[in-house]
N, C-alpha and C positions, 0 to 999 in steps of 0.2 A: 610510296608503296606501289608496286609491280601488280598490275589488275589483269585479269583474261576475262574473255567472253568464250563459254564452249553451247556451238550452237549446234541442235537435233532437232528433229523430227520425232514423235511420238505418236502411238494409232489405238484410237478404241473402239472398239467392237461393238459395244454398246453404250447408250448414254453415258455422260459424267455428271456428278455434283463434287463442285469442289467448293470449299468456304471462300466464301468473298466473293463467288461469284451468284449474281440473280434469275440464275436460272441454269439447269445441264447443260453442258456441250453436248451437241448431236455427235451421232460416232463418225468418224474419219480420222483425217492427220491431221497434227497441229504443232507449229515449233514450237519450239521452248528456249530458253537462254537462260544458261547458271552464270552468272558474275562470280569469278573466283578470285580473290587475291594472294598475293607469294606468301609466305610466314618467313620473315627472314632469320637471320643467324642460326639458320640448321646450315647443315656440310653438306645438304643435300636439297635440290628444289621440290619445296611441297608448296599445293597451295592449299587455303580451304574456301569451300563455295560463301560468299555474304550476300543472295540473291538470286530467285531463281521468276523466271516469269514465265507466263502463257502468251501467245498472239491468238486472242480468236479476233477471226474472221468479219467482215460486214455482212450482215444480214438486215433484212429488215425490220427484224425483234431489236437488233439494235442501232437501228437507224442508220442503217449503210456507212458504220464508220467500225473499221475493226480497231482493236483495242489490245494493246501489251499489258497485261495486268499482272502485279506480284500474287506469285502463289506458293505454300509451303511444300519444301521438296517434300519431305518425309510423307507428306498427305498424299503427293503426285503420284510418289512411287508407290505408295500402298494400293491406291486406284489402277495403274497399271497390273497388280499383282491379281487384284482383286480381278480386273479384267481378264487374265490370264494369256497375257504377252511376255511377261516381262518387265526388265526395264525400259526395250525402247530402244537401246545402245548398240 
């Protein structure tokens, strides 16, 4: 199976809580990466996203090592919405 990586950049304005993580992100930018895979046998190339992660940053809260964590789009984007940017794209 044919996999992609689509990588952005994301900005909030004010704090985040997102589930899974133990504590807000402070507001700035922060990538993201959706993992998508192809859906074969259409006549047309689609993919659909199986994975979507955050990179925060090192801090000292968590002990100077940044971290790639899985997080649910659909939660992502509503936090963006809720933040009133957008999605980000």
């Amino acid at each position: 199976m044919l996999t992609r990586t689509i990588h952005r950049t994301i900005h909030f304005n004010a704090p985040a809580s997102l589930d899974g993580l133990d504590r807000p992100l402070a507001p700035g930018d922060y990538e993201v990466n959706e993992d998508e895979e192809l859906i074969e046998g259409l006549s047309w190339l689609a993919y659909r996203r199986v994975a979507t992660f955050i990179t925060v940053p090192a801090t000292p809260e968590n002990g100077h090592v940044s971290r790639m964590l899985p997080i649910d789009a659909e939660a992502l984007e509503e936090m963006l919405r809720r933040d009133g940017i957008g999605d980000g794209r």
